[in-house]
C-alpha beads as a LAMMPS data file, in Angstrom:
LAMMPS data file: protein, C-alpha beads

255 atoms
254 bonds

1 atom types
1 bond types

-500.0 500.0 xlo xhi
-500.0 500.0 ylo yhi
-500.0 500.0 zlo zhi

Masses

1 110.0

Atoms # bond

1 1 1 17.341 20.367 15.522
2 1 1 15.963 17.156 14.904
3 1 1 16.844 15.046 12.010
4 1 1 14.983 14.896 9.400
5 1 1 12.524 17.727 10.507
6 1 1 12.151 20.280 7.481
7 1 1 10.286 23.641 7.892
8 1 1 7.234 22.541 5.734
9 1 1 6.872 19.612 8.503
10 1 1 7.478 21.491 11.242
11 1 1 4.709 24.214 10.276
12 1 1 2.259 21.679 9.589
13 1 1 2.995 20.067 13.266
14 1 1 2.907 23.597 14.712
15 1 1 -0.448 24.334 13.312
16 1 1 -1.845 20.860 14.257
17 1 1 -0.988 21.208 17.680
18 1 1 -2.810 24.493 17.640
19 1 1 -5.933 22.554 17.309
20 1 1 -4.824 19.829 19.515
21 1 1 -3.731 17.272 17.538
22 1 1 -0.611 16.150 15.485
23 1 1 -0.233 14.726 12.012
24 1 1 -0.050 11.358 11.973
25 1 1 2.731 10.584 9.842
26 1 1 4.475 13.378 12.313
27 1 1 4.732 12.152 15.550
28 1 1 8.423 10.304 15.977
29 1 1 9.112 14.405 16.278
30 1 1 7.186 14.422 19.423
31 1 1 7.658 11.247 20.882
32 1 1 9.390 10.703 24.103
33 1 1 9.818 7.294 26.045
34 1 1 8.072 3.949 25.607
35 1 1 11.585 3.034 23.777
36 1 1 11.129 -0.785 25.029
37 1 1 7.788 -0.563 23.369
38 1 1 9.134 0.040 20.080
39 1 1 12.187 -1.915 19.854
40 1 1 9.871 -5.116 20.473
41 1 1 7.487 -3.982 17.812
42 1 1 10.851 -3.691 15.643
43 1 1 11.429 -7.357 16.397
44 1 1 8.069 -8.609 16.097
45 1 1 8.124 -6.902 12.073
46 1 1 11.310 -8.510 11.247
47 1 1 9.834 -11.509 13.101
48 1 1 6.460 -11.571 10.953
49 1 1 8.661 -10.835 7.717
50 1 1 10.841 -14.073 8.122
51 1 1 8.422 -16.406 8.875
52 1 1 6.064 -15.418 6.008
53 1 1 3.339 -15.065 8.638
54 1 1 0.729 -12.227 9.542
55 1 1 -1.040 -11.327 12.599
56 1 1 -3.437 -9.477 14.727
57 1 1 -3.057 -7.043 17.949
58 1 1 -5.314 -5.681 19.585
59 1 1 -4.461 -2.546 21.491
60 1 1 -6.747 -1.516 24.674
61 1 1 -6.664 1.881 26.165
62 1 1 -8.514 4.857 27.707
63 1 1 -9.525 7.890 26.166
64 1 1 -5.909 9.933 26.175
65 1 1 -4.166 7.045 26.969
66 1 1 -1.764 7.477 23.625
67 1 1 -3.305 4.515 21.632
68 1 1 -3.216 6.879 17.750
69 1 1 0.336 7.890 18.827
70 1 1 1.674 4.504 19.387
71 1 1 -0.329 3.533 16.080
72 1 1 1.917 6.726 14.246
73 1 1 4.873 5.716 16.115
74 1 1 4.512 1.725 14.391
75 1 1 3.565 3.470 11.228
76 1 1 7.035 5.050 11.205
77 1 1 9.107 1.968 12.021
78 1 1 7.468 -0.010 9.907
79 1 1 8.396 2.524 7.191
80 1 1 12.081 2.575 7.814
81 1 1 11.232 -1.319 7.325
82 1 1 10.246 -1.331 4.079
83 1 1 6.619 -2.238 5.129
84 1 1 3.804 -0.246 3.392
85 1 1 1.883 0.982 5.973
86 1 1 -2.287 1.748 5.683
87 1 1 -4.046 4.142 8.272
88 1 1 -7.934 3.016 8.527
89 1 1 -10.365 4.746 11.220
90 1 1 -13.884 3.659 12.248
91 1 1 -14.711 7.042 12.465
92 1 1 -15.592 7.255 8.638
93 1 1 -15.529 3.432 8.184
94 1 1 -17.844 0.827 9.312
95 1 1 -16.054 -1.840 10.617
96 1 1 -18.879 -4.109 9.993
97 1 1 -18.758 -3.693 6.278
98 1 1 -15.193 -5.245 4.810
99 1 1 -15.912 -3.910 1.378
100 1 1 -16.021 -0.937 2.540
101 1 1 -12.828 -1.520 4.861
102 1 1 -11.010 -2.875 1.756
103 1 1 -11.561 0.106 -0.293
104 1 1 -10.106 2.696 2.577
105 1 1 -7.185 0.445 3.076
106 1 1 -6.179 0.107 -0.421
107 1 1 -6.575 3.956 -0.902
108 1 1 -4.791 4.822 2.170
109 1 1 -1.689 2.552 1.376
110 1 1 1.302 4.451 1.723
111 1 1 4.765 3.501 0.199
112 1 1 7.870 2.911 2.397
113 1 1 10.524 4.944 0.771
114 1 1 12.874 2.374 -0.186
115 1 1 10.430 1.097 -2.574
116 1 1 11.367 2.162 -5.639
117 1 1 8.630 3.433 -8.505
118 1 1 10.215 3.663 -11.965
119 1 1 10.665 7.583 -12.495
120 1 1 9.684 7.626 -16.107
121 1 1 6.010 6.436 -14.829
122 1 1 3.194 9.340 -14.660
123 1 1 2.435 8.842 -11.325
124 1 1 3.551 11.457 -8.446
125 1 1 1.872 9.763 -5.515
126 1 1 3.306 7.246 -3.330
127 1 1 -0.231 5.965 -1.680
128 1 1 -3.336 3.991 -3.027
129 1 1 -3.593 1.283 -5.624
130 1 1 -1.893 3.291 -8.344
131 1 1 1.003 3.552 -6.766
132 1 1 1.178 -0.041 -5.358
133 1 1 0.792 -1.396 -9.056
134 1 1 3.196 1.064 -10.232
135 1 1 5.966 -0.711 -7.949
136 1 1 4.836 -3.912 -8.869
137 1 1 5.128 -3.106 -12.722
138 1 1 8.726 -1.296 -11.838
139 1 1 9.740 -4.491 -10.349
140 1 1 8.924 -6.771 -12.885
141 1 1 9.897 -3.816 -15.587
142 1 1 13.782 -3.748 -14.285
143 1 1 13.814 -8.357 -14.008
144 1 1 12.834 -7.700 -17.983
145 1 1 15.135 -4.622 -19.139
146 1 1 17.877 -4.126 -16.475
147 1 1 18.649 -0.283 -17.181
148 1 1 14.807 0.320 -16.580
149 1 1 14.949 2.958 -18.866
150 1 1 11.523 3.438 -21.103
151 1 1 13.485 2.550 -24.167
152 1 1 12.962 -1.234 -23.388
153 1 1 9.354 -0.265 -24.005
154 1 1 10.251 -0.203 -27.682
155 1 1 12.171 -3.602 -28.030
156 1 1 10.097 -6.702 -28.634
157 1 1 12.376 -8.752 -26.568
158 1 1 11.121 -6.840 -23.672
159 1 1 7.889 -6.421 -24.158
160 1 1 8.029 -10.578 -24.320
161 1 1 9.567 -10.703 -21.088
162 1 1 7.718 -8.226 -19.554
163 1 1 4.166 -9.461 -20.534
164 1 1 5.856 -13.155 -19.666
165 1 1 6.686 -12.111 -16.115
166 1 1 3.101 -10.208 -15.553
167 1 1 1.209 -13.488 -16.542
168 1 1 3.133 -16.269 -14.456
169 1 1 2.940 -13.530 -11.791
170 1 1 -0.991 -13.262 -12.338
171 1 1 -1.585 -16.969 -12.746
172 1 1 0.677 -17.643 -9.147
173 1 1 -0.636 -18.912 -5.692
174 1 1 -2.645 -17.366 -4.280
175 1 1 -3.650 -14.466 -6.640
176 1 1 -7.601 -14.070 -7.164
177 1 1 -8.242 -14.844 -11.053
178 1 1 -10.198 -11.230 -11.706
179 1 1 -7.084 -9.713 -9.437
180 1 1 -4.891 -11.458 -12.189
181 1 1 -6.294 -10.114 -15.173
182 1 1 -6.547 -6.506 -14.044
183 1 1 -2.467 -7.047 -13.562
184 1 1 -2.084 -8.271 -17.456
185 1 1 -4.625 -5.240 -17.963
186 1 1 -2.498 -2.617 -16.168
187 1 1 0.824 -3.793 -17.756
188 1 1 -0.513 -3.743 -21.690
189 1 1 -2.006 -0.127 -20.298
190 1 1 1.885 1.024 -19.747
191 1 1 2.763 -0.405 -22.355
192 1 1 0.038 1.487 -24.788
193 1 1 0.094 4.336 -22.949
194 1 1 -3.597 4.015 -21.976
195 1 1 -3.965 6.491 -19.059
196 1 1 -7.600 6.694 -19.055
197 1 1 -8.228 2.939 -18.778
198 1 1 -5.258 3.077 -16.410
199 1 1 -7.678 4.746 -14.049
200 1 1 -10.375 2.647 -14.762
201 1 1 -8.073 -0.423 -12.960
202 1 1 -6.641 1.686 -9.967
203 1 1 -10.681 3.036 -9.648
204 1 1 -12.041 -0.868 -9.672
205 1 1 -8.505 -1.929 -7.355
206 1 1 -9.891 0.879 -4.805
207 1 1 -13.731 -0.552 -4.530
208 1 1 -14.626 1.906 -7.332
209 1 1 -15.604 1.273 -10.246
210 1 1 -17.755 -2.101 -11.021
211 1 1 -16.208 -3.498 -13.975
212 1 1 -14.075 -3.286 -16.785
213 1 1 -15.237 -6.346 -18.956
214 1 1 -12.120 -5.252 -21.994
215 1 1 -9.519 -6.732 -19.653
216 1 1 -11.764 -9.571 -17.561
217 1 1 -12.907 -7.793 -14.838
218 1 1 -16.133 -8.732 -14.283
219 1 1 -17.184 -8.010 -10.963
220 1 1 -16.926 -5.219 -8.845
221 1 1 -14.842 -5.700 -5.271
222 1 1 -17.876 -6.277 -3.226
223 1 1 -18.355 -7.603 0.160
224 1 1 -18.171 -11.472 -0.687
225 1 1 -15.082 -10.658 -2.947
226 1 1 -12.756 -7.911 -0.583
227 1 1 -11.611 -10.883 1.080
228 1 1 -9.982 -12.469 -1.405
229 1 1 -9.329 -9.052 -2.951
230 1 1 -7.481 -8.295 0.314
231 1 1 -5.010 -11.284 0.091
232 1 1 -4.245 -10.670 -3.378
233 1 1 -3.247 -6.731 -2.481
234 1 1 -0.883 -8.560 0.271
235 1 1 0.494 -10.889 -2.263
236 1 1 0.600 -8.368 -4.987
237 1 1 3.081 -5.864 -2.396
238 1 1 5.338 -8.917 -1.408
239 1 1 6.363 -9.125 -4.937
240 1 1 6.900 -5.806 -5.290
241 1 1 9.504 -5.608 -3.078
242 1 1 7.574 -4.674 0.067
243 1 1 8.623 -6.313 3.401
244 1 1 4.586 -6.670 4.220
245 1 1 1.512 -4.481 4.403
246 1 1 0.498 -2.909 8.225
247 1 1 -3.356 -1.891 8.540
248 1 1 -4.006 0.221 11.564
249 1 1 -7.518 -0.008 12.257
250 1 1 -8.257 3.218 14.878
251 1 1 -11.290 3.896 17.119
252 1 1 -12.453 0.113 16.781
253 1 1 -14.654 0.306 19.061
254 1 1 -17.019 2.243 16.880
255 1 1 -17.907 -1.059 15.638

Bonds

1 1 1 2
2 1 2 3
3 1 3 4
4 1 4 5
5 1 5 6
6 1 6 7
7 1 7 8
8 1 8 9
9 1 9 10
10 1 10 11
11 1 11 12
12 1 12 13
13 1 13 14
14 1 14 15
15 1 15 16
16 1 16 17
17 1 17 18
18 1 18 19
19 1 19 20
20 1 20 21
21 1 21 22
22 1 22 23
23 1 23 24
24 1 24 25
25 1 25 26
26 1 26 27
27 1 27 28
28 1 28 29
29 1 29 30
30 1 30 31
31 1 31 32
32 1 32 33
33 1 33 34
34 1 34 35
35 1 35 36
36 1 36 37
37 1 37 38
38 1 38 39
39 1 39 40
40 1 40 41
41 1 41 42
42 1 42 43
43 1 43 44
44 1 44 45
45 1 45 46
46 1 46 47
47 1 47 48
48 1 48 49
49 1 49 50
50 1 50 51
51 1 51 52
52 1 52 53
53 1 53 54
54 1 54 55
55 1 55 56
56 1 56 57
57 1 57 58
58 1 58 59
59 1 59 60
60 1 60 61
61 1 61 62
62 1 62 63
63 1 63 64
64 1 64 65
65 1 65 66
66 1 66 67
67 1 67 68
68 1 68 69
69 1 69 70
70 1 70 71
71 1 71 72
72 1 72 73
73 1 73 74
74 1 74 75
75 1 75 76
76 1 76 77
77 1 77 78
78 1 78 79
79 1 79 80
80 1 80 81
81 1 81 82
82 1 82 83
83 1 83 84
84 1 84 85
85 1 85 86
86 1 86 87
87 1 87 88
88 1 88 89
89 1 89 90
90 1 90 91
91 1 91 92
92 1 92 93
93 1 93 94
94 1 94 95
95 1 95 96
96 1 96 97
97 1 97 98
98 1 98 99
99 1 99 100
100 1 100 101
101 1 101 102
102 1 102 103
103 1 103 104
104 1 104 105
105 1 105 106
106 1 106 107
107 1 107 108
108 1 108 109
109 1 109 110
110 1 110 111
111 1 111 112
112 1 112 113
113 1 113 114
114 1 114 115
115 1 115 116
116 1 116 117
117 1 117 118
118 1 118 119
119 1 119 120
120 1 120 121
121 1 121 122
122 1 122 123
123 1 123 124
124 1 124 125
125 1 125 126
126 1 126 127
127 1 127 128
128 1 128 129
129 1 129 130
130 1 130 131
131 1 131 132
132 1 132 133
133 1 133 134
134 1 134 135
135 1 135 136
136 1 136 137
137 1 137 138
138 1 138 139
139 1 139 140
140 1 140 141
141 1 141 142
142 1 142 143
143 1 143 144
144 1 144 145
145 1 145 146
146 1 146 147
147 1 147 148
148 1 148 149
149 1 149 150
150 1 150 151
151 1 151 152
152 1 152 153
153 1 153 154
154 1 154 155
155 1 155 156
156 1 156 157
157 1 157 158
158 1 158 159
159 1 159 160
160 1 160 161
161 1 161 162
162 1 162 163
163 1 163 164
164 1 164 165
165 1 165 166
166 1 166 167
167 1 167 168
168 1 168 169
169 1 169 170
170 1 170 171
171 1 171 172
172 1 172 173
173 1 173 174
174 1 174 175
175 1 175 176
176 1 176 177
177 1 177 178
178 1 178 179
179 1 179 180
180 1 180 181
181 1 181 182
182 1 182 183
183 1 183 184
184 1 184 185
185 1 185 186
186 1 186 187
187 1 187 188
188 1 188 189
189 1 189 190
190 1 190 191
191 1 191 192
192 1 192 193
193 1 193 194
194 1 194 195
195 1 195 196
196 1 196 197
197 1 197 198
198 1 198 199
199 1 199 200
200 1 200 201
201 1 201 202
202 1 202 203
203 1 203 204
204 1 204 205
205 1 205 206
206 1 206 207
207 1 207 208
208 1 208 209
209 1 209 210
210 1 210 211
211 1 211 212
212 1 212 213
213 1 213 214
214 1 214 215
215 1 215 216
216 1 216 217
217 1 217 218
218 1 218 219
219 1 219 220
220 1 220 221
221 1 221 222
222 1 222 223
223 1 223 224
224 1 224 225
225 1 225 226
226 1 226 227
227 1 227 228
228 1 228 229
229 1 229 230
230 1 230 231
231 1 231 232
232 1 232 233
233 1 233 234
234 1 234 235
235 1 235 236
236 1 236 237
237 1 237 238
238 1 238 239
239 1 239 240
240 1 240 241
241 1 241 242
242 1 242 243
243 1 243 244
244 1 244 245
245 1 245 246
246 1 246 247
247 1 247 248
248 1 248 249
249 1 249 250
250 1 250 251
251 1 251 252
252 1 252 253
253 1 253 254
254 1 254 255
C-alpha cells in the first residue's frame, strides 16, 4: 500500500484512469522512474529559494511524451517544499492575454500544507486569493498575539500591532500601492467581521470585481496592471511564510 494513498484518492484515480487520464494533484501514486529528473528539480527549488531569484523553463515534448505528468510530479515536490504551487492551461486561457492569465493563477493557487491558516478563520479552502491572504493575515496575526487565539482580537494592544504590522507590510518594496490598501482593507475586514466586503477583496485579488473605492481600490486588475499585480501576489506569499510561488503554464503552445 502506498503511503499516503487513502480510499477517497484512490477511487478518484481509479475512475480517472477509466477515462484515460489521472488527477493532477494524483500522480506521485503512479509515477515510476525519471528519479534523476526530480531530485535536480528538488535542487534547483531550494536553489531558487536561497538566492531570492525566479525563473523560467521551458519544457518541449511530443504529444504522449509525459510533459502534464512531469508538471504534477514538480507540483508535488514543490509542495513538500513549502512552495504554493498554481496549475494554469492554455486550453481555457489565452496566453496572449496576462490579465486573464493573472486571474487563473491567483484562483488556482494552492497551499503547501505546512502553511499554516489560523483555524478560527471562516475559510475551508486552501487555494485562490482567499486563502493566500488568510495566511498572510495568520502570519502577521501570531508576530502580534503569540497564542493566535481570536481573543487578541478584543485587546487594543493587538489590534495596534496588528494594524501596525499590515501597514509597514503594505507600504514595503515592492508592493503595488492599490495591492497595499486592499491588505489594510482585508485586515480591518477580520477584524470587523465584514465577510461580505471580505469577498469583495478576494473577488477584485482574482481579476473580479472592478473596484472597491471604501478601502482605495480604484482600479480593476486589468491587463496594464496584472503585472505588477503579479509581483505583489509573489511578494505577498514570501511573507506569508511560503518558500515561493510555481506557475505551470500547460499546452503553451495554444498560444
Amino acid at each position: 500500500m502506498i503511503i499516503g494513498l487513502d480510499t477517497e484518492t484512490a477511487k478518484r484515480i481509479i475512475k480517472k484512469l477509466k477515462g484515460g487520464t489521472c488527477p493532477f494533484d494524483c500522480v506521485e501514486f503512479l509515477n515510476v522512474g525519471n528519479e534523476r529528473w526530480y531530485e535536480a528539480a528538488a535542487e534547483l527549488f531550494d536553489d531558487i529559494k536561497s538566492d531570492n531569484d525566479s525563473i523560467v523553463r521551458l519544457i518541449n515534448g511530443y504529444y504522449g511524451d509525459g510533459k502534464t505528468h512531469f508538471l504534477g510530479m514538480l507540483s508535488c515536490i514543490a509542495q513538500r517544499k513549502n512552495w504554493l504551487v498554481s496549475y494554469v492551461t492554455a486550453e481555457k486561457t489565452p496566453l496572449n492575454k496576462f490579465d486573464q492569465v493573472y486571474s487563473e493563477v491567483v484562483k488556482n493557487l494552492t497551499l503547501p500544507i505546512n502553511l499554516k491558516v489560523l483555524p478560527w478563520l471562516s475559510s475551508q479552502d486552501n487555494y485562490g486569493a482567499r486563502a493566500l491572504l488568510y495566511a498572510l493575515f495568520s502570519k502577521i496575526y501570531i508576530e502580534s498575539n503569540r497564542p493566535g487565539d481570536k481573543e487578541g482580537l478584543k485587546k487594543q494592544r493587538v489590534l495596534d500591532t496588528l494594524r501596525f504590522k499590515t501597514n509597514e507590510f503594505a507600504v514595503s518594496h515592492g508592493i503595488d500601492e492599490i495591492m497595499g490598501s486592499a491588505i489594510r482593507g482585508f485586515t480591518e475586514c477580520i477584524i470587523n467581521s465584514d465577510f461580505n466586503q471580505i469577498q469583495q477583496i478576494v473577488s477584485w485579488f482574482e481579476g473580479g470585481i472592478n473596484k472597491v473605492p471604501e478601502i482605495g481600490i480604484t482600479r480593476r486588475i486589468d491587463q496594464k496592471f496584472a503585472r505588477d499585480a503579479m509581483r505583489s501576489i509573489s511578494i505577498i506569499a514570501k511573507q506569508s511564510g511560503a518558500s515561493g510561488i510555481l506557475i505551470l503554464l500547460d499546452e503553451a503552445e495554444r498560444i
